[in-house]
C-alpha positions as CSV (number, residue, x, y, z in Angstrom):
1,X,43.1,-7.1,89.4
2,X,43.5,-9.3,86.3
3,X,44.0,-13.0,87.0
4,X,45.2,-14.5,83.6
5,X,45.9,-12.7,80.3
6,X,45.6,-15.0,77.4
7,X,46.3,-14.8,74.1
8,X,45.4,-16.7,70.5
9,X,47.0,-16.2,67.2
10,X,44.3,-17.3,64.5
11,X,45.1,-17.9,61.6
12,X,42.2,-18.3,58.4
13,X,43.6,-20.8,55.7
14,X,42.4,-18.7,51.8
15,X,42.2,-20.6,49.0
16,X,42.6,-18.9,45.7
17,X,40.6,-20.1,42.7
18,X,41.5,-20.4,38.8
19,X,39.2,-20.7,36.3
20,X,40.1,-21.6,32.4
21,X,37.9,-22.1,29.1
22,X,38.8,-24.5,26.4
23,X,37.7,-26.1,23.0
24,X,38.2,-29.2,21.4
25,X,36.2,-30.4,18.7
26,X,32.9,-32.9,18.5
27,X,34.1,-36.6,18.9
28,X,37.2,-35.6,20.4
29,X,38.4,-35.9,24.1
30,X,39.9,-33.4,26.7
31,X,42.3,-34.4,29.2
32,X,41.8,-32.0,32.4
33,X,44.9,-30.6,34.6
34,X,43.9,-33.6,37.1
35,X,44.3,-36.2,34.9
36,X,40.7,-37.2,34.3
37,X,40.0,-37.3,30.7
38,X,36.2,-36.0,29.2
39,X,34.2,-35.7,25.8
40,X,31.4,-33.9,26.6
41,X,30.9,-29.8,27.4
42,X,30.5,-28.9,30.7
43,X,31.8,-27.1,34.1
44,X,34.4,-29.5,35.8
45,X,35.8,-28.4,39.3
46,X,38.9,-29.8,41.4
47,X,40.1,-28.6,44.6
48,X,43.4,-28.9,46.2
49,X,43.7,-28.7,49.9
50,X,45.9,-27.9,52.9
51,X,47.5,-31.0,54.8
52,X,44.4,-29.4,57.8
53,X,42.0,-30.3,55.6
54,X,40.9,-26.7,54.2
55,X,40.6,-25.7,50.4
56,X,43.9,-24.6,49.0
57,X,43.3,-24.0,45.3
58,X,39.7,-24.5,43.8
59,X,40.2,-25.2,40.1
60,X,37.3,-25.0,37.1
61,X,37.5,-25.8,33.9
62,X,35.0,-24.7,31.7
63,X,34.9,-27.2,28.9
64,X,33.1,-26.1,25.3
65,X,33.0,-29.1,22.8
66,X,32.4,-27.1,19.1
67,X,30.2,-29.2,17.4
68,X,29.1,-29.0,13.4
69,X,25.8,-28.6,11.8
70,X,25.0,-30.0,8.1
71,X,22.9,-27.2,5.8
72,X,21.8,-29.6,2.5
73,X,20.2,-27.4,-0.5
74,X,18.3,-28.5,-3.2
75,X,18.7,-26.0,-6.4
76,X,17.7,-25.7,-9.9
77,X,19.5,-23.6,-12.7
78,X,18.4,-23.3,-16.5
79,X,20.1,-24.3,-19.0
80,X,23.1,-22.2,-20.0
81,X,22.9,-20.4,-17.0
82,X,25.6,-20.2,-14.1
83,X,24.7,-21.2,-9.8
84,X,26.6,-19.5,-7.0
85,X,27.3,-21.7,-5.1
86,X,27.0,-20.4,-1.2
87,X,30.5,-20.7,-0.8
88,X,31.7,-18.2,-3.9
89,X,32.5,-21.1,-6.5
90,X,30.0,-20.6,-10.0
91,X,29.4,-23.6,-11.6
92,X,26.8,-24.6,-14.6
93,X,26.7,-28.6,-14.5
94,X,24.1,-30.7,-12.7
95,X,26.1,-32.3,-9.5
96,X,26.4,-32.4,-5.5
97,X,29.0,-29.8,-4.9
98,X,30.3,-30.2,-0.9
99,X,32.1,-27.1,1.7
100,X,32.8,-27.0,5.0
101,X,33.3,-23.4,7.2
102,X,34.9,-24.0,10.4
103,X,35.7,-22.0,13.4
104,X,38.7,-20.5,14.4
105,X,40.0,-23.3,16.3
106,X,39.9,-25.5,13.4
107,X,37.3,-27.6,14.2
108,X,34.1,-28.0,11.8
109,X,31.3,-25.3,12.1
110,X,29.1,-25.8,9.3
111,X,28.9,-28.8,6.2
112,X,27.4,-27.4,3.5
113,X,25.6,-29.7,0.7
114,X,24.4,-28.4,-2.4
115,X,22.3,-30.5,-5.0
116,X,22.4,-29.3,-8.1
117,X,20.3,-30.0,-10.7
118,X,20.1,-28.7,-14.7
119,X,17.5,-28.0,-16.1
120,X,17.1,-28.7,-20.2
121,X,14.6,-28.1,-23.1
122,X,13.6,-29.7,-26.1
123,X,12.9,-27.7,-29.2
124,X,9.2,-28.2,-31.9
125,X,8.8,-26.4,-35.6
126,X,6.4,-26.5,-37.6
127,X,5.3,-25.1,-40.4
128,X,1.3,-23.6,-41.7
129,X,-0.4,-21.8,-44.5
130,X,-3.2,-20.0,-44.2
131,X,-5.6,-17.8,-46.4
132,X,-5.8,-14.1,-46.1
133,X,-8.4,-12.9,-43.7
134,X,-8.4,-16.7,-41.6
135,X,-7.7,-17.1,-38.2
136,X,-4.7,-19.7,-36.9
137,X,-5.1,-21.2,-33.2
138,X,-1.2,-22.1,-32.5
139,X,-0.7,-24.9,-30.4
140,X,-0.8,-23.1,-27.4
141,X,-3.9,-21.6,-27.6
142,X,-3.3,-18.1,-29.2
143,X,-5.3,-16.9,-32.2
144,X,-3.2,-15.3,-34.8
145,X,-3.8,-13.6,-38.5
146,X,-0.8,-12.7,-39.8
147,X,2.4,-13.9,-41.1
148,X,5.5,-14.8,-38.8
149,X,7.1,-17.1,-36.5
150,X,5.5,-17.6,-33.4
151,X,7.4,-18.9,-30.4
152,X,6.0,-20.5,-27.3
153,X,7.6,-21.8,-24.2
154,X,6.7,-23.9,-21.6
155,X,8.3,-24.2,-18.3
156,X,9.4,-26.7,-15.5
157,X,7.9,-25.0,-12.2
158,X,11.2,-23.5,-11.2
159,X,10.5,-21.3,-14.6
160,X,13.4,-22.6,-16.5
161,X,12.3,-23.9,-20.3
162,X,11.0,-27.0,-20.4
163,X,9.9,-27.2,-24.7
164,X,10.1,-24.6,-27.1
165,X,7.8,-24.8,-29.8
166,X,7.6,-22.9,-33.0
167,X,5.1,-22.1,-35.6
168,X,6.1,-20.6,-38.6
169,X,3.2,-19.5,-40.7
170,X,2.8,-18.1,-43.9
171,X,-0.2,-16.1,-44.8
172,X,-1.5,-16.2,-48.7
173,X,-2.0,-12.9,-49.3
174,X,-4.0,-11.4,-52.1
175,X,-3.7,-8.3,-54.1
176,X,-6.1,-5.6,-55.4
177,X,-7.2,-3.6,-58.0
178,X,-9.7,-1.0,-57.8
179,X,-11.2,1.4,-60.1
180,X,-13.1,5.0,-59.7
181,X,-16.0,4.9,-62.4
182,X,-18.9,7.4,-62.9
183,X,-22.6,7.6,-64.6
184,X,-25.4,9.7,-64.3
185,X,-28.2,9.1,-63.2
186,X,-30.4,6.1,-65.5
187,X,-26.8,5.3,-67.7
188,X,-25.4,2.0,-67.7
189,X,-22.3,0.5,-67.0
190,X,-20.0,-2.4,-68.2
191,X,-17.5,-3.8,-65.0
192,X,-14.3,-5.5,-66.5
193,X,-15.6,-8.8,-66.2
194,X,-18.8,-7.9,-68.5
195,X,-21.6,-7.6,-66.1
196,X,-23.6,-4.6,-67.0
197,X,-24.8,-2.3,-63.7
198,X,-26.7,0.9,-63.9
199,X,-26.8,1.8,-60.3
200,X,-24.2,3.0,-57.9
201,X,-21.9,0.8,-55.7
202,X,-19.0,-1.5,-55.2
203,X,-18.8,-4.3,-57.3
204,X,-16.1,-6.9,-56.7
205,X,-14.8,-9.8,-58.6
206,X,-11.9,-13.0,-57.4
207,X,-9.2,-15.0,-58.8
208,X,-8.2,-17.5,-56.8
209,X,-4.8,-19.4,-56.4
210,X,-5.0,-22.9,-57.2
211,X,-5.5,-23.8,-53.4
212,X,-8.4,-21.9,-53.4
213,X,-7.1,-18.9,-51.6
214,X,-7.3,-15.6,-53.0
215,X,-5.2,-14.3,-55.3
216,X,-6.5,-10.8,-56.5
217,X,-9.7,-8.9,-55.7
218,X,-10.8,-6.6,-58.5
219,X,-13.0,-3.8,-57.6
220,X,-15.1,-0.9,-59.2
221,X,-16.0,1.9,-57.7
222,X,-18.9,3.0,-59.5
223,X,-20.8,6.4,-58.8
224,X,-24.1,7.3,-60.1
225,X,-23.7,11.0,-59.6
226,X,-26.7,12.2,-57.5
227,X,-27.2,15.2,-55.7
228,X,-25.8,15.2,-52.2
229,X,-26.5,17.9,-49.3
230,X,-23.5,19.0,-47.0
231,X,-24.3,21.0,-43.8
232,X,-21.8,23.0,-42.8
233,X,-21.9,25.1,-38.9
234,X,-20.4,27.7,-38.9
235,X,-19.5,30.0,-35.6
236,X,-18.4,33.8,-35.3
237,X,-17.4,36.5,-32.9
238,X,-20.0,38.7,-31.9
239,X,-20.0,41.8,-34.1
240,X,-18.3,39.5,-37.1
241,X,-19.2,38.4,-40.6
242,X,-18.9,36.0,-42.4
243,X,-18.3,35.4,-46.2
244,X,-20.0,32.1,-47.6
245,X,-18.4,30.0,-49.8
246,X,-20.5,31.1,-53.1
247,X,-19.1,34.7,-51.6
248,X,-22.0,36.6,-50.1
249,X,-21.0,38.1,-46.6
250,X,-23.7,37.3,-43.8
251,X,-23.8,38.4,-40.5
252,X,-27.1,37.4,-39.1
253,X,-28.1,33.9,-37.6
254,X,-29.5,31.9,-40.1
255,X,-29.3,29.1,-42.7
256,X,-27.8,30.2,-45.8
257,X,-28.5,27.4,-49.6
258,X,-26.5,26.6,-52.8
259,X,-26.2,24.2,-55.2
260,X,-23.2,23.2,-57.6
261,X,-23.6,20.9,-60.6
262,X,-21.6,18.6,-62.6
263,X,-20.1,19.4,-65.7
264,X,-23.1,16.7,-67.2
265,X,-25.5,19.5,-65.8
266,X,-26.5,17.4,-63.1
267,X,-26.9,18.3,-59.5
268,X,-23.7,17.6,-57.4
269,X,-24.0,19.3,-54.2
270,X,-26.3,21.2,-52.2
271,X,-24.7,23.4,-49.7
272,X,-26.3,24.3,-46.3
273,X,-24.5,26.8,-44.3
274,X,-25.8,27.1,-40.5
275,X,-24.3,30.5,-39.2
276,X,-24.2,31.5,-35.4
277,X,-22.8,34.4,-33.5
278,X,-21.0,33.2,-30.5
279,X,-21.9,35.2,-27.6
280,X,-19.2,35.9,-24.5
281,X,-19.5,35.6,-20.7
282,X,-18.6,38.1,-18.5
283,X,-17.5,37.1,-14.6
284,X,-15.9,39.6,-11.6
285,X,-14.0,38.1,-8.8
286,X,-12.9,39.9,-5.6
287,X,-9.6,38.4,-3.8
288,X,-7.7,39.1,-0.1
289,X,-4.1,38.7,0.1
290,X,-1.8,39.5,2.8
291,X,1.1,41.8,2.9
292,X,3.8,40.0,1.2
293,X,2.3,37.2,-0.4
294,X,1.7,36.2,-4.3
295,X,-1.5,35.0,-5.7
296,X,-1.3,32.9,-8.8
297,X,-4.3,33.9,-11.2
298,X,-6.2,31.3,-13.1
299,X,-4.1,32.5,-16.3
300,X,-0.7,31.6,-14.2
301,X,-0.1,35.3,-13.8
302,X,1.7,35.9,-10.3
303,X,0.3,39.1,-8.5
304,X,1.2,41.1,-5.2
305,X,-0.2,44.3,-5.7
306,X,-3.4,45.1,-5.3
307,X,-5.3,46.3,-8.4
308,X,-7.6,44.8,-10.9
309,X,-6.8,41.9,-13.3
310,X,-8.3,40.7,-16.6
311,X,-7.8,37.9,-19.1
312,X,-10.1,36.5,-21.5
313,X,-10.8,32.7,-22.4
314,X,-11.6,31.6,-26.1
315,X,-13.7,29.5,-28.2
316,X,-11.7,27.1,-29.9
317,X,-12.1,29.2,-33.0
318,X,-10.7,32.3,-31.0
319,X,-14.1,34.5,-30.4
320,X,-14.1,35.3,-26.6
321,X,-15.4,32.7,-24.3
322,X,-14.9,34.3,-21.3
323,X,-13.8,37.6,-20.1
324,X,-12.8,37.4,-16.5
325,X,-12.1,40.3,-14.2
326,X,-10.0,39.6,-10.6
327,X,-10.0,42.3,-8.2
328,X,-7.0,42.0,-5.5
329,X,-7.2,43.6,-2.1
330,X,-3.6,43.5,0.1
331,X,-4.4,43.2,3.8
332,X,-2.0,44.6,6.3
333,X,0.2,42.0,8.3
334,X,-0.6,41.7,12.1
335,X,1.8,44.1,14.4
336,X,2.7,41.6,16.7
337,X,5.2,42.4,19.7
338,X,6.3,39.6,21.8
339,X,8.1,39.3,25.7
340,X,9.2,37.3,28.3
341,X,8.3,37.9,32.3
342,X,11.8,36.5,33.0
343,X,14.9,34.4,32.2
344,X,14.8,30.3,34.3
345,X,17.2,29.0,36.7
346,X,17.1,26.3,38.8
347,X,15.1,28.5,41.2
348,X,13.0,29.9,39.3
349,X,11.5,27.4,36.8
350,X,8.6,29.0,34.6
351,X,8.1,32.2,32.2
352,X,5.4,33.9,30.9
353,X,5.4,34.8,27.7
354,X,3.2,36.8,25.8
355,X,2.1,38.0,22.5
356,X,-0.3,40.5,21.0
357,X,-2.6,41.2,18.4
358,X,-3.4,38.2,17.3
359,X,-7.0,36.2,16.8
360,X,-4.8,33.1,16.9
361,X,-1.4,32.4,17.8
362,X,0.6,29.3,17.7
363,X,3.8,28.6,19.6
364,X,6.8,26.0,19.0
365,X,8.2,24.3,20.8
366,X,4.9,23.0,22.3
367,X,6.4,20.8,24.5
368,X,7.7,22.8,27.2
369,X,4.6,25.0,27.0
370,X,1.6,24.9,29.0
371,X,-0.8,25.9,26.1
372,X,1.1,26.2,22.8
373,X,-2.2,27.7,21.3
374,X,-3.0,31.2,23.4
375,X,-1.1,34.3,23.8
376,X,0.4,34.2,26.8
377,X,1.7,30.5,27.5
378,X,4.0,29.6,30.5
379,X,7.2,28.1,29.5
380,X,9.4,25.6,31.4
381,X,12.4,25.5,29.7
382,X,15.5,23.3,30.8
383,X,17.7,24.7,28.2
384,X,18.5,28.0,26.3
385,X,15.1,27.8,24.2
386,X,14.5,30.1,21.8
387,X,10.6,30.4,21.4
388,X,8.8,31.4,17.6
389,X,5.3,32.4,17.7
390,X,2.8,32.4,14.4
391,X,0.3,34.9,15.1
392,X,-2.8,35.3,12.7
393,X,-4.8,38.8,12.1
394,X,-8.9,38.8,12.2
395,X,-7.8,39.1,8.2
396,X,-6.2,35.9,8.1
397,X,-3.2,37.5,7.7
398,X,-0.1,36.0,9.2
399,X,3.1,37.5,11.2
400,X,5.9,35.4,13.1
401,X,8.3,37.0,16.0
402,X,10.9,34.9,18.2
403,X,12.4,35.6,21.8
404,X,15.2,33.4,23.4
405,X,14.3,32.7,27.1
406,X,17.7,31.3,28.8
407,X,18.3,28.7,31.0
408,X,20.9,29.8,34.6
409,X,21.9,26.5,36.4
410,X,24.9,27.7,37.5
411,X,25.1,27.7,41.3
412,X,21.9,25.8,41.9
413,X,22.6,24.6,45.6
414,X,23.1,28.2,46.6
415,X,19.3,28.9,44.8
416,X,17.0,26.5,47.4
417,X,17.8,28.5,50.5
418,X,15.9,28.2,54.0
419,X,15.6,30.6,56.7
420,X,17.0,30.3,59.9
421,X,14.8,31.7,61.7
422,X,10.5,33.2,61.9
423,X,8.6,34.9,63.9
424,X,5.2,33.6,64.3
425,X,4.1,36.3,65.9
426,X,1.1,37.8,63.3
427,X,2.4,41.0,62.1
428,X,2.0,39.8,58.4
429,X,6.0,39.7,58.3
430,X,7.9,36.0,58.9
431,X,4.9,34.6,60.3
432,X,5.9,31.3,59.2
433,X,8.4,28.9,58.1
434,X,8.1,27.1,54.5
435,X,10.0,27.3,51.1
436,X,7.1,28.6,48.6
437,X,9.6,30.9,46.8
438,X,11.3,27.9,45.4
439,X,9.4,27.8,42.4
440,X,8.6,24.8,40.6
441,X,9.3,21.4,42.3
442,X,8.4,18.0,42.2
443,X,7.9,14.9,44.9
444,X,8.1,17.4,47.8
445,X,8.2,16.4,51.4
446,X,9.2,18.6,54.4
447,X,8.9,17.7,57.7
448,X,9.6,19.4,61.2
449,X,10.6,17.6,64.7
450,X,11.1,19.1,68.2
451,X,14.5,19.0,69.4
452,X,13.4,15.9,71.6
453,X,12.5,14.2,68.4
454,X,9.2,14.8,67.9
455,X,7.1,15.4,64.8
456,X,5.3,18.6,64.8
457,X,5.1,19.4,61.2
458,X,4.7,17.5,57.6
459,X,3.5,18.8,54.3
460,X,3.8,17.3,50.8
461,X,3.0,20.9,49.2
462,X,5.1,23.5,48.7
463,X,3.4,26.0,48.8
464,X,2.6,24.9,52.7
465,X,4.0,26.6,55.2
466,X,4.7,25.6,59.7
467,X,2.9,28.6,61.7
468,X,5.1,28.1,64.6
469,X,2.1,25.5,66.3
470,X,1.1,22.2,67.6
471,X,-2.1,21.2,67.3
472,X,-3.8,24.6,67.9
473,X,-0.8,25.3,70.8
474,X,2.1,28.0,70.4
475,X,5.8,27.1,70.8
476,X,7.8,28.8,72.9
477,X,11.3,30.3,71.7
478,X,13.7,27.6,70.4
479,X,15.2,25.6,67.9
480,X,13.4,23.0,65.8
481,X,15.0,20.6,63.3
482,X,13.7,20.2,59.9
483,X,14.3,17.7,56.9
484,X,13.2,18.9,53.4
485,X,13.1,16.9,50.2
486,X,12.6,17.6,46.5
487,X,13.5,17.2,43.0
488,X,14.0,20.7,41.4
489,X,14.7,21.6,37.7
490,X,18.2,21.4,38.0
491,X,18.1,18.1,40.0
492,X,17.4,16.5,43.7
493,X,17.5,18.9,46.6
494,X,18.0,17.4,50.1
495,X,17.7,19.7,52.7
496,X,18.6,19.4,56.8
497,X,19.2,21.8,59.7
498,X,17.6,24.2,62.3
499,X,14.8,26.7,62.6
500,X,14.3,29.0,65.6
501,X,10.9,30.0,66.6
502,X,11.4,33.5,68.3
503,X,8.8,34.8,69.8
C-alpha cells in the first residue's frame, strides 16, 4: 500500500540571448549597453542574471572598427595631354591631387594620392646643304639623300617627348641635257664641247655651281650604227602557221634569217626567228560520287550527274596546254532501315537498337550507348532520346535515319515488384525467389532471414536468386522475411516484407 506520495514542482530558469553588430570608425571609441567604453573590434559579452544566481539575459556585441587604407600613385602625362584621375576629375598640370572613398557609415575607406608629374620637351633646327647624289647622316643616325625636313624625337622612358630635333636639308640638284647623235661606222664626231669621238658611247660633260656641286650634266648619246642581231621565239598551235615579219608563212620548226639596213646602206639589224609548234597533253580521270552529292571539277564546274566532262588548259599564248577528260560515276545511297527492341521505363532500363546495311555506322548520342560505332548498340536512355545513325555503304556512300526511343517513369514504385510466394520444388516453374526481371540496377543488396531472425540468404547480384535452402538443407513451408536494396534508373528502391516457401 503506498506510504508517502510526494511531489516537486521544478522549475528551469531560461535565459534569452541578444546579439547586435555595430561600426564606428578607426580612432574612435564605442560605449557598450553596460557602460564599459572600447576602441578596438572585437566580440564583447555581458550577462544579466536572476537574483538565484542563473543567467537571465546573455548579451553580445559584435564590435567592427572600419578602418582606412592609403593607395599613393606615382604618374606621368605628356605634355598637352590630359590624366584621369582615379576618382573621375581630368587634369593636365603637374601636382599631388588628393580623394578619399568612404563607406556607408561615413567613416573613411580608402585615401587616395596621386603624384602627378608633366612631362615637357625642348625643340632643335637646323639647317644642311648637300650635293646631288651625297649621303646626309642626321643626328640621330639615319642616312638620308633627298631633300626635306627630317624630324626626330627622343623620349623620357614613360614615352612622352623629351627633345625634338629637326633637320631641314636642302639638296643641290643638277639638271640635264642629253642628246641622240648617229655615225657610221669609221665617221667622226664633234660633242658640244669640241672633243672629236669616232666610236659609239656616252660622252658626258659638267658645270658646276660655284660650291662645287653640280649644276648641269650634258650628255651625248652617240651611236655608231653597227649591225645588231635580235632573236625572236616564237610558239604556235599544233596544225598553225605562222607569218614572219619579212611576210613568208612557215609552219615547220626551224630558224628562219633577215637582215634590214639603214638608209646609209649599212647593216642595221639581223633578224633570227626561232619557230616551235607547241604540242598538247592529253589526261582521263575516273570519279565516284554518291547519290546526291556535287563534285566541283578542277575548272569550278559543279556536277551531279554522271557523264563525262572536258575542259582544256592553255599556253599563255592560247594553243592547248592540256585537254582533260573527267568521267563521273553516281553510286547508289545505302538502304538503311533502323528499329528499336523496346521503349525504357524505370523497369526496364536498356534498348537495342539496330541498323542495317551498312560497312560502318555511327550513332549520336554516344553517351548513353554502349558502342556508338556498330549496328546494333544498347541504349540506356533516361529521357525521351531521339537516336540518329550515319551509316556508310562498301561505296563510301552515306545515308542517315533517326528513331525516338522514350523514356516511362511514371509509376515507378509499382515497376520493382517481388513475389510473395515460390515453390522450390524443381519443376522448372517458381523454383526460386530473386528479382532478375528488374532490369538494370545498381549497388544491389538483398538479403533473406528466418522468421527467428536468422540470415539464410545474401547476394549482391541481381541476377541471383534464394533456392528455398540452407546450406545444402531444404526449408520446410513458411514465411521468410526479406530486405532488398537498390538504386534503379528512376531512383533508390528499398524493398521489405515476406516470402513463403510452399513446398
Amino acid at each position: 500500500c503506498d506510504s508517502l506520495r510526494r511531489t516537486v514542482n521544478l522549475t528551469v530558469q531560461n535565459f534569452t540571448t541578444t546579439t547586435s553588430n555595430a561600426g564606428i570608425c578607426a580612432g574612435l571609441n564605442y560605449t557598450l549597453p553596460w557602460g564599459t567604453v572600447v576602441s578596438a573590434g572585437g566580440i564583447y559579452r555581458d550577462t544579466l542574471r536572476y537574483t538565484t544566481g542563473c543567467d537571465s539575459v546573455r548579451r553580445t556585441v559584435n564590435l567592427t572598427v572600419q578602418n582606412f587604407s592609403t593607395a599613393s600613385t606615382n604618374a606621368n602625362i605628356c605634355s598637352g595631354q590630359n590624366y584621369t584621375l582615379p576618382w573621375g576629375s581630368v587634369v593636365n598640370t603637374s601636382g599631388i591631387y588628393r580623394d578619399t572613398l568612404r563607406y556607408i557609415t561615413g567613416c573613411d575607406s580608402v585615401r587616395r594620392i596621386v603624384n602627378l608629374t608633366v612631362q615637357n620637351y625642348n625643340t632643335t633646327t637646323t639647317n644642311v646643304n648637300i650635293c646631288s647624289g651625297q649621303n646626309y647622316v642626321l643626328p640621330w643616325g639615319t642616312v638620308v639623300t633627298t631633300s626635306g625636313m627630317y624630324r626626330d624625337t627622343l623620349r623620357y622612358i614613360t614615352g612622352c617627348d623629351s627633345l625634338r630635333r629637326i633637320v631641314n636639308l636642302t639638296v643641290q640638284n643638277f639638271t640635264t641635257t642629253m642628246a641622240n647623235a648617229n655615225i657610221c661606222a669609221g665617221l667622226t664626231y664633234t660633242l658640244p664641247w669640241g672633243t672629236i669621238v669616232n666610236t659609239g658611247g656616252i660622252y658626258r660633260d659638267t658645270l658646276h655651281y660655284a660650291t662645287g656641286c653640280d649644276s648641269i650634266r650634258r650628255t651625248v648619246n652617240l651611236t655608231v650604227q653597227n649591225a645588231i642581231t635580235k632573236s625572236t621565239n616564237v610558239n604556235i598551235c599544233a596544225g598553225q602557221t605562222y607569218t614572219l615579219p619579212w611576210g613568208t608563212v612557215v609552219s615547220n620548226d626551224g630558224t628562219y634569217k633577215d637582215t634590214l639596213r639603214y638608209i646609209s646602206g649599212c647593216d642595221s639589224i639581223i633578224r633570227v626567228i626561232i619557230l616551235k609548234q607547241q604540242s598538247f597533253n592529253v589526261a582521263n580521270y575516273n570519279v565516284a560520287i554518291c547519290t546526291g552529292q556535287n563534285y566541283t571539277l578542277p575548272w569550278g564546274a559543279v556536277v551531279n550527274v554522271a557523264g563525262v566532262y572536258k575542259d582544256t588548259l592553255h599556253y599563255v599564248n592560247g594553243c592547248d596546254s592540256l585537254r582533260r577528260a573527267y568521267t563521273i560515276a553516281v553510286n547508289p545511297l545505302p538502304i538503311t532501315a533502323i528499329s528499336s527492341s523496346n521503349d525504357v521505363s524505370c523497369a526496364l532500363g536498356t534498348s537495342k537498337l539496330n541498323a542495317y546495311n551498312g560497312a560502318q555506322y555511327v550513332w549520336t548520342p554516344a553517351l548513353s550507348l554502349s558502342n556508338a560505332n556498330i549496328s546494333n548498340p544498347i541504349a540506356s536512355p533516361t529521357t525521351n532520346t531521339l537516336y540518329r545513325v550515319t551509316v556508310t555503304g562498301a561505296n563510301g556512300c552515306v545515308a542517315k535515319d533517326s528513331i525516338l526511343v522514350k523514356f516511362d517513369n511514371s509509376n515507378s514504385e509499382n515497376k520493382y515488384l517481388v513475389p510473395s510466394a515460390f515453390t522450390p520444388n524443381n519443376d522448372g516453374k517458381n523454383d526460386c525467389f530473386g528479382v532478375s526481371y528488374w532490369g538494370r540496377v545498381t549497388d544491389f543488396s538483398m538479403t533473406i532471414f528466418s522468421r527467428y531472425g536468422e540470415k539464410v540468404f545474401s547476394s549482391n547480384n541481381p541476377s541471383d536468386c534464394w533456392d528455398g535452402t540452407v546450406k545444402g538443407v531444404k526449408q520446410n513451408t513458411g514465411a521468410f522475411i526479406y530486405i532488398i536494396n537498390a538504386n534503379g534508373v528512376c531512383g533508390p528502391i528499398i524493398r521489405k516484407g515476406t516470402v513463403m516457401v510452399i513446398r
